[in-house]
LOKE-722249 format. One record per residue: residue number from 1; x, y, z of N, C-alpha, C, O in turn. Coordinates in nm, 2 decimals, decimal comma. Atoms other than C-alpha are relative to their C-alpha. Layout:
# residues N
+-----+--------+--------+--------+--------+--------+--------+--------+--------+--------+--------+--------+--------+
|   i |    nc1 |    nc2 |    nc3 |   cac1 |   cac2 |   cac3 |    cc1 |    cc2 |    cc3 |    oc1 |    oc2 |    oc3 |
+-----+--------+--------+--------+--------+--------+--------+--------+--------+--------+--------+--------+--------+
| NUM |      X |      Y |      Z |      X |      Y |      Z |      X |      Y |      Z |      X |      Y |      Z |
...
+-----+--------+--------+--------+--------+--------+--------+--------+--------+--------+--------+--------+--------+
# end
This chain:
# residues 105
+-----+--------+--------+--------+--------+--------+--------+--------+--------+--------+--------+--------+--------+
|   i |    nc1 |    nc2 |    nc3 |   cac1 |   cac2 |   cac3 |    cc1 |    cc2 |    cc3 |    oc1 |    oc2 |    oc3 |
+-----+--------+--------+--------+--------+--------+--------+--------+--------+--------+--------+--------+--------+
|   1 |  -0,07 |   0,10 |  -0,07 |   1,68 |   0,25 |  -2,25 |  -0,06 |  -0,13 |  -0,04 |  -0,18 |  -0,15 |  -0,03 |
|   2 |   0,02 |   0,13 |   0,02 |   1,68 |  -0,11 |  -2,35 |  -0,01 |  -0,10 |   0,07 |   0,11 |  -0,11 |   0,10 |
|   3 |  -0,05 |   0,07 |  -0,10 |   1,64 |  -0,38 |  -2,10 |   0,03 |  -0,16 |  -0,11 |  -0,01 |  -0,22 |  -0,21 |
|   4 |  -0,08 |   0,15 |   0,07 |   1,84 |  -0,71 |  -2,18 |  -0,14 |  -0,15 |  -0,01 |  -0,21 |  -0,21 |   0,07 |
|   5 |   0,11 |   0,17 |  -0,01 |   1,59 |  -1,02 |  -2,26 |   0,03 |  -0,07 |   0,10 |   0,14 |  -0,13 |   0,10 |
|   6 |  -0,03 |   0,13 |  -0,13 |   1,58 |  -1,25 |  -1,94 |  -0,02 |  -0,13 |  -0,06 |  -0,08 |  -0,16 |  -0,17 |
|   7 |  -0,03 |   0,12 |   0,04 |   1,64 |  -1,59 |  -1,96 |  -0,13 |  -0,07 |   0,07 |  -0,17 |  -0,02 |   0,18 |
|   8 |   0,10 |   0,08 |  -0,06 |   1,35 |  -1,84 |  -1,88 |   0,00 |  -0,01 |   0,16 |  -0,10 |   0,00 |   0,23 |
|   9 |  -0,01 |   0,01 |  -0,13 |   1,48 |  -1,89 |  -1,55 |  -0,03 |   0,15 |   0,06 |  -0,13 |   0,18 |   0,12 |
|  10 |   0,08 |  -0,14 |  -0,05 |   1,48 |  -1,51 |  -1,47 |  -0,10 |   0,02 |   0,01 |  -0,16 |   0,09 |   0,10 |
|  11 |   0,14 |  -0,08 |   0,03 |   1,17 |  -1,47 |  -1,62 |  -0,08 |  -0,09 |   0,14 |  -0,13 |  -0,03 |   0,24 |
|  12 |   0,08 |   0,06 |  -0,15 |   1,01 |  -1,73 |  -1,35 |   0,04 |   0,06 |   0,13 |  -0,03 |   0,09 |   0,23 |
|  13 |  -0,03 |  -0,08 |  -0,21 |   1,21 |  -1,58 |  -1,02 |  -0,07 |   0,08 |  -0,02 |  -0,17 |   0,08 |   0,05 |
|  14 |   0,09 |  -0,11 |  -0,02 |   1,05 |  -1,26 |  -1,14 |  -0,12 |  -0,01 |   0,03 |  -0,18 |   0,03 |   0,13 |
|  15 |   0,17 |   0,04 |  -0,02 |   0,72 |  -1,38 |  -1,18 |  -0,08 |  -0,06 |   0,15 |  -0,18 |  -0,03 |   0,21 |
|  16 |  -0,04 |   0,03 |  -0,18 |   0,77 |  -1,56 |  -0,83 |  -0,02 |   0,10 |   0,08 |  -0,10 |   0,10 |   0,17 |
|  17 |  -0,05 |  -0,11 |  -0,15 |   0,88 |  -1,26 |  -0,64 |  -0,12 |   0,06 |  -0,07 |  -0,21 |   0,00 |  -0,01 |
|  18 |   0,12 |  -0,05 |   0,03 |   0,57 |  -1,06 |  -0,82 |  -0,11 |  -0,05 |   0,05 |  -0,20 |   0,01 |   0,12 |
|  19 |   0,14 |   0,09 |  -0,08 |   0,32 |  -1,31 |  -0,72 |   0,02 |   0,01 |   0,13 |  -0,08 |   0,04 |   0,20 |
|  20 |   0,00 |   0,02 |  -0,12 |   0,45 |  -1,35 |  -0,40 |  -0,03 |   0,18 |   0,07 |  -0,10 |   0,20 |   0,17 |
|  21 |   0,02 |  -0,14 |  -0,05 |   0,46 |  -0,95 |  -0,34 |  -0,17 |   0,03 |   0,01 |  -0,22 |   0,08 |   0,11 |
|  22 |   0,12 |  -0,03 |   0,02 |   0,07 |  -0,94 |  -0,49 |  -0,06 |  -0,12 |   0,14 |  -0,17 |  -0,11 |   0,20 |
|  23 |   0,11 |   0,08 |  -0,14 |  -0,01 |  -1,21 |  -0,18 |   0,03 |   0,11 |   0,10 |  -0,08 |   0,15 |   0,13 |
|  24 |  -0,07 |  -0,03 |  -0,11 |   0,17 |  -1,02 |   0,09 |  -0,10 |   0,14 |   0,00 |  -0,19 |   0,15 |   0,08 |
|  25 |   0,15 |  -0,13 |   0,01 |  -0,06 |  -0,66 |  -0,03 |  -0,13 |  -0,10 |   0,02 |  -0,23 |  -0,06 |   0,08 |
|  26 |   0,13 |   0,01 |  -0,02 |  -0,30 |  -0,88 |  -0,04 |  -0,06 |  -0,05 |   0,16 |  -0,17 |  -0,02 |   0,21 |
|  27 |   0,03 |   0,07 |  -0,14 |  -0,31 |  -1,07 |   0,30 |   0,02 |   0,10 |   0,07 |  -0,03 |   0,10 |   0,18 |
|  28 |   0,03 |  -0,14 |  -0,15 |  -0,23 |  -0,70 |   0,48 |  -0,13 |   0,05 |  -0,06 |  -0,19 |   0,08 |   0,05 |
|  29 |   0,09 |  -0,07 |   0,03 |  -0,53 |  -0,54 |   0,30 |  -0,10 |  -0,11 |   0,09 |  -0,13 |  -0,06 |   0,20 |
|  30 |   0,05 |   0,07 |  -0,04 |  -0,73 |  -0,84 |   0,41 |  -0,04 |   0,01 |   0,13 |  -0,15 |   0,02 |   0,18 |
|  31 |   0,02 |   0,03 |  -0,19 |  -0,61 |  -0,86 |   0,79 |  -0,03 |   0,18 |   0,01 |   0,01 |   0,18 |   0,13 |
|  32 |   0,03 |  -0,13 |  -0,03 |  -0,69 |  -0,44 |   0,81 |  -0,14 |  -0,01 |  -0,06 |  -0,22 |   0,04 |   0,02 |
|  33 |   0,12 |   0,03 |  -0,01 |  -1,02 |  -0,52 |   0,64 |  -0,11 |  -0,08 |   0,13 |  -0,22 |  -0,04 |   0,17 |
|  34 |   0,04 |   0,10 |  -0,09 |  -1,11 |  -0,81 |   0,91 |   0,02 |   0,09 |   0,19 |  -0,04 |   0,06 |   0,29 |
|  35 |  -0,01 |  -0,03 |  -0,17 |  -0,95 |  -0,57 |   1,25 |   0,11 |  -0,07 |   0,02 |   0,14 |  -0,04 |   0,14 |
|  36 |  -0,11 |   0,08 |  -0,05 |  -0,65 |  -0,80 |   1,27 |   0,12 |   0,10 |   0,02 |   0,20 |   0,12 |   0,11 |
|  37 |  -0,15 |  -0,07 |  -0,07 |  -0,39 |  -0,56 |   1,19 |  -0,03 |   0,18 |  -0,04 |  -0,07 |   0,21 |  -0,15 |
|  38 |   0,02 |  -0,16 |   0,02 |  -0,40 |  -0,14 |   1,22 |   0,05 |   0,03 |  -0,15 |   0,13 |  -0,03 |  -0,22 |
|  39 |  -0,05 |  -0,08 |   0,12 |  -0,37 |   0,09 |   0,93 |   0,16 |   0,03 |   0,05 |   0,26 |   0,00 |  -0,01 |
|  40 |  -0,16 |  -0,02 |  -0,02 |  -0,06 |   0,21 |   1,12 |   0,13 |  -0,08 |  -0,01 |   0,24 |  -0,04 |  -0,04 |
|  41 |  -0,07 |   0,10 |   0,03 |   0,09 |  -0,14 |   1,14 |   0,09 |   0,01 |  -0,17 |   0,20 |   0,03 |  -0,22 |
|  42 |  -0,02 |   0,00 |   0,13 |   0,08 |  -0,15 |   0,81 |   0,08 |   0,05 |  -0,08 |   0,15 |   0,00 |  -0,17 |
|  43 |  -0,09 |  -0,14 |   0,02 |   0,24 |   0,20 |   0,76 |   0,13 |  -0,04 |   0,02 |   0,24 |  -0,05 |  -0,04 |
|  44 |  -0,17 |   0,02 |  -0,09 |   0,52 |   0,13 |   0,98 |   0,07 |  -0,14 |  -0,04 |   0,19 |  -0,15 |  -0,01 |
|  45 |  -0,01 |   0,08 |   0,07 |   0,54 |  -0,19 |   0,80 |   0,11 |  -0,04 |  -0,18 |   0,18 |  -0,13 |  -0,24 |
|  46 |  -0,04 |   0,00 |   0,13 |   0,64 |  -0,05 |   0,47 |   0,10 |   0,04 |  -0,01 |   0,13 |   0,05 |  -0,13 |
|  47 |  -0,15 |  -0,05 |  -0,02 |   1,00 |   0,07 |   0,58 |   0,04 |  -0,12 |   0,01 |   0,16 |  -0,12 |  -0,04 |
|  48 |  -0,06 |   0,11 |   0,01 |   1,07 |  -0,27 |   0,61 |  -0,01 |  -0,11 |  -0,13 |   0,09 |  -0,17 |  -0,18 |
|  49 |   0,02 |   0,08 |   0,08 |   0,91 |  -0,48 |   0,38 |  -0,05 |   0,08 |  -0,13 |  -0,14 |   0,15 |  -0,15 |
|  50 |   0,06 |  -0,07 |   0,14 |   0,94 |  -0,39 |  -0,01 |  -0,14 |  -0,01 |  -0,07 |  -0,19 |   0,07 |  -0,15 |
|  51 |   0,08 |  -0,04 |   0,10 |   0,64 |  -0,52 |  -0,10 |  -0,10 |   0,07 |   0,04 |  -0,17 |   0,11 |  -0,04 |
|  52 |   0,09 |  -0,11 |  -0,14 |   0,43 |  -0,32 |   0,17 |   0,01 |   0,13 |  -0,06 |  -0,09 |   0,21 |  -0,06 |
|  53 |  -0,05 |  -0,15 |   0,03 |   0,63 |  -0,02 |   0,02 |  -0,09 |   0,04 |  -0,11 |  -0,13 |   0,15 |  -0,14 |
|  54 |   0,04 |  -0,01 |   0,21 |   0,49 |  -0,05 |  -0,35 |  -0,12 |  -0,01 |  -0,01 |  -0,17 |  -0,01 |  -0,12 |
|  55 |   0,17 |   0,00 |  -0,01 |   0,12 |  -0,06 |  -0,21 |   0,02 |   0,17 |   0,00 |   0,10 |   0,24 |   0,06 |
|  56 |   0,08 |  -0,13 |  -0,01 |  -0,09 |   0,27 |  -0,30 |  -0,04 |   0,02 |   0,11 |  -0,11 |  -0,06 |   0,18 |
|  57 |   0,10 |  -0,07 |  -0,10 |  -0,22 |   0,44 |  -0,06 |  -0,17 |   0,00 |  -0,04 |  -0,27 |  -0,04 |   0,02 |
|  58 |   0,20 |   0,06 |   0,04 |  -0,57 |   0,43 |  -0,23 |  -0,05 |  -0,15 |   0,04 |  -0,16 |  -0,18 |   0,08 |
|  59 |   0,03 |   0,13 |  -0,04 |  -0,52 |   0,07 |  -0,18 |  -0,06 |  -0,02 |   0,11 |  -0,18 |  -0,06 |   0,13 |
|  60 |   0,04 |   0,02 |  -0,15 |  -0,50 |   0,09 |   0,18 |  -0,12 |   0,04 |   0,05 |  -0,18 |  -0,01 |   0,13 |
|  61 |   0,12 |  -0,06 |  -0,05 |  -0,76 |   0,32 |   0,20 |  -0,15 |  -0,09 |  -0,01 |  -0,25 |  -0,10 |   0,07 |
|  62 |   0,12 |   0,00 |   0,03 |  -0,99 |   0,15 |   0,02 |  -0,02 |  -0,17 |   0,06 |  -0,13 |  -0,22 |   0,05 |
|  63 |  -0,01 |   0,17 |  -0,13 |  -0,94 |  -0,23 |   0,24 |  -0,06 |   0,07 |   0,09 |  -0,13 |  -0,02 |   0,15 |
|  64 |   0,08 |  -0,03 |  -0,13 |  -1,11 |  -0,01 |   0,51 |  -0,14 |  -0,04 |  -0,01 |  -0,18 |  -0,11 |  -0,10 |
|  65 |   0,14 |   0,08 |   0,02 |  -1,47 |  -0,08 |   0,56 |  -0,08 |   0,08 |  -0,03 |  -0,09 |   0,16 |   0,06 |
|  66 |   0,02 |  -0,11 |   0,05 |  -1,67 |   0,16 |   0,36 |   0,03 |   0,10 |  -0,04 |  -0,04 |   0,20 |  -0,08 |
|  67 |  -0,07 |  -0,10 |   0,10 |  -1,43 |   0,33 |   0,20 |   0,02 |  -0,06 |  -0,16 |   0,07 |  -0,16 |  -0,19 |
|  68 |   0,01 |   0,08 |   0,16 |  -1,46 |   0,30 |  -0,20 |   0,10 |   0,08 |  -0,05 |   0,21 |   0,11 |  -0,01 |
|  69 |  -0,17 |  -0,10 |   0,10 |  -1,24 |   0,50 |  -0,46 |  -0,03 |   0,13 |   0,02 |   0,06 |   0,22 |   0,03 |
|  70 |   0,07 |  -0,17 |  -0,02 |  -1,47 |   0,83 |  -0,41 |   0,05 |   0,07 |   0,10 |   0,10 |   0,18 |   0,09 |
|  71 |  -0,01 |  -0,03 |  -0,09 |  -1,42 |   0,83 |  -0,09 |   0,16 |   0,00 |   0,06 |   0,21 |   0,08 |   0,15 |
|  72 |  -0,11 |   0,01 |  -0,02 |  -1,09 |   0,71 |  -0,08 |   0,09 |   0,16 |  -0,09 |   0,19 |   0,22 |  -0,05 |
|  73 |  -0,09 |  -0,08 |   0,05 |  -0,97 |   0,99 |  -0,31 |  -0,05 |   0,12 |   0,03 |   0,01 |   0,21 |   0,00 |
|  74 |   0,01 |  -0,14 |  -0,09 |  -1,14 |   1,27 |  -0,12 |   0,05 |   0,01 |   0,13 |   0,05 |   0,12 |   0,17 |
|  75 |  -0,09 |   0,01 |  -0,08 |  -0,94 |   1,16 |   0,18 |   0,11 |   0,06 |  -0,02 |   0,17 |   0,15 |   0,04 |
|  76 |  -0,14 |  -0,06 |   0,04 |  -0,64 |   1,19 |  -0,02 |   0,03 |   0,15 |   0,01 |   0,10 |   0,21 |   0,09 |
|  77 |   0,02 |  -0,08 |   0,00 |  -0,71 |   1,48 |  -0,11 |   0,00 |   0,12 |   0,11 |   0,04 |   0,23 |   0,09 |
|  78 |   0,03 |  -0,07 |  -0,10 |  -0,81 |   1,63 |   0,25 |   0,12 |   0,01 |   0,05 |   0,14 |   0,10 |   0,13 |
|  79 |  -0,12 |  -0,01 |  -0,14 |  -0,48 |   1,54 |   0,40 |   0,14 |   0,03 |  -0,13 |   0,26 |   0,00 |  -0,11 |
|  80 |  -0,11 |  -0,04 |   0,08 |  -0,29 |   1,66 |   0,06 |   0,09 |  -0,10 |  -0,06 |   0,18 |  -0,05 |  -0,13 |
|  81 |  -0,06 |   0,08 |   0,07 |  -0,15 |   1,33 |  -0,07 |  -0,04 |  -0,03 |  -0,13 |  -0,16 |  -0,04 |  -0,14 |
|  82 |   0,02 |  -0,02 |   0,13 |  -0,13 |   1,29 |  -0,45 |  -0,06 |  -0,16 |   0,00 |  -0,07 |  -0,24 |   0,10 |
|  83 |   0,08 |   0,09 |   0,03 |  -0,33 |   1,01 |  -0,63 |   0,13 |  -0,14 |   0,01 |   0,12 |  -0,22 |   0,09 |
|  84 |  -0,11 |   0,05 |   0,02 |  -0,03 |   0,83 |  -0,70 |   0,09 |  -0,06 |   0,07 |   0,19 |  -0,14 |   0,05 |
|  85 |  -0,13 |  -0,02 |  -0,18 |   0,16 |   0,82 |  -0,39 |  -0,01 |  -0,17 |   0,07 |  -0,12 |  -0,22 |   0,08 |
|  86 |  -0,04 |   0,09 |  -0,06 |   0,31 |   0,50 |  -0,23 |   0,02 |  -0,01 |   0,13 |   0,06 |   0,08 |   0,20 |
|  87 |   0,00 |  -0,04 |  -0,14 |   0,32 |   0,40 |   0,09 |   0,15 |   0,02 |   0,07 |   0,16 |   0,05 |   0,19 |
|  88 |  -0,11 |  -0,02 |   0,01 |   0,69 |   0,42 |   0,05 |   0,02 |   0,12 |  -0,02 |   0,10 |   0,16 |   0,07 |
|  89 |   0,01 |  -0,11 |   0,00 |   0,67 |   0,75 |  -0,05 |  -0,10 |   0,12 |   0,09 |  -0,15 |   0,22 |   0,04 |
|  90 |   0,05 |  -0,08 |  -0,10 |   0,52 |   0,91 |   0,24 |   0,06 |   0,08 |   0,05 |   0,17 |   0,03 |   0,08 |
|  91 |  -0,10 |  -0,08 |  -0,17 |   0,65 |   1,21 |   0,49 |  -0,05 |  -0,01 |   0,09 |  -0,17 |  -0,03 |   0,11 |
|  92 |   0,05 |   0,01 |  -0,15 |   0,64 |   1,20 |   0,80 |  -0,12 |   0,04 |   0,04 |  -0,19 |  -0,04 |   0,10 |
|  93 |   0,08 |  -0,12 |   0,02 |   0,39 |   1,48 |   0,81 |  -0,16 |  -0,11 |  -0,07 |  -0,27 |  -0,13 |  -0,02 |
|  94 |   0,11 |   0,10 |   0,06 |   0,15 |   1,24 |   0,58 |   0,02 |  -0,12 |   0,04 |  -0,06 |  -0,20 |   0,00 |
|  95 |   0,03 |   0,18 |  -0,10 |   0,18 |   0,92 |   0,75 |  -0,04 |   0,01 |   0,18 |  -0,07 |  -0,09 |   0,25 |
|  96 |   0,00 |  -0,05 |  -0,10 |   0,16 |   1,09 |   1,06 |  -0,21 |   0,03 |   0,01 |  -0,29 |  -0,02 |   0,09 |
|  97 |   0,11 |  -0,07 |   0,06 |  -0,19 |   1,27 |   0,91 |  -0,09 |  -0,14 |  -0,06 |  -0,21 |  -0,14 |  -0,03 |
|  98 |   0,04 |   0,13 |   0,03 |  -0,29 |   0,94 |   0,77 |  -0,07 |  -0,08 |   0,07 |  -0,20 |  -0,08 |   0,06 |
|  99 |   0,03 |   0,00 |  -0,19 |  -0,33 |   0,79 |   1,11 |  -0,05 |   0,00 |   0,05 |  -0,11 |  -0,10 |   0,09 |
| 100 |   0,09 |  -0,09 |  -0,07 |  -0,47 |   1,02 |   1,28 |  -0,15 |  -0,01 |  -0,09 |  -0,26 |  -0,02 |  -0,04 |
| 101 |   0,17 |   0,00 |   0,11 |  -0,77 |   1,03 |   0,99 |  -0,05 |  -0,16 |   0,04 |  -0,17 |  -0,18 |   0,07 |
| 102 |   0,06 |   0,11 |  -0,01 |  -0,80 |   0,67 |   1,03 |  -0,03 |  -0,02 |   0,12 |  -0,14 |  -0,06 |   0,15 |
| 103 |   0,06 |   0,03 |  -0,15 |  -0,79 |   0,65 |   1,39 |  -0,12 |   0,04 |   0,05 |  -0,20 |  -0,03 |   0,11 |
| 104 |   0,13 |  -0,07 |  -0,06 |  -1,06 |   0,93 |   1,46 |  -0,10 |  -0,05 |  -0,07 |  -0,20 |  -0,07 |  -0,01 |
| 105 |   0,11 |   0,08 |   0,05 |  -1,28 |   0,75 |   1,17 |   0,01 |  -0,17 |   0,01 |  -0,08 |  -0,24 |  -0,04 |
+-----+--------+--------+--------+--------+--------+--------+--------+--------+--------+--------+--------+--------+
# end
């Protein structure tokens, strides 16, 4: 599949809405680093807002305070979520499980 050449203008909205997506992960990792806003917020967050959705889950993990990529991907792991996995692409079942891991730690 070929995608069509965008036009200069295109190319800036894109770049726009990209940048602005990379603030929006970045100011929720931030405020869940700082205590401002829950992991769950966040979760429950990403049904609404696309660019919320299109964050990793490693990501989120790893905004917590002491959690690195090691640790972050032996979490995954514990509660069965692939490396991969978006927070868009959650089940119930794993965001549910998610949660709960972060709340008890």
């Amino acid at each position: 599949m070929v995608l069509r050449p965008l036009s200069a203008s295109e190319r800036t909205d894109a770049l726009n809405k990209a940048a602005a997506a990379r603030a929006t992960r970045a100011a929720a990792k931030e405020s869940l680093k700082n205590g401002a806003r829950s992991a769950a917020d966040i979760i429950n967050s990403a049904v609404e807002d696309e660019a919320m959705a299109r964050m990793k889950v490693s990501e989120l993990l790893e905004a917590l305070p002491g959690v690195g990529k090691v640790r972050a991907a032996a979490i995954m792991k514990q509660l069965g979520i692939a490396a991969s996995r978006r927070l868009r692409g959650l089940g119930v079942h794993q965001r549910r499980a998610l949660v709960d891991f972060i709340d008890e730690n």
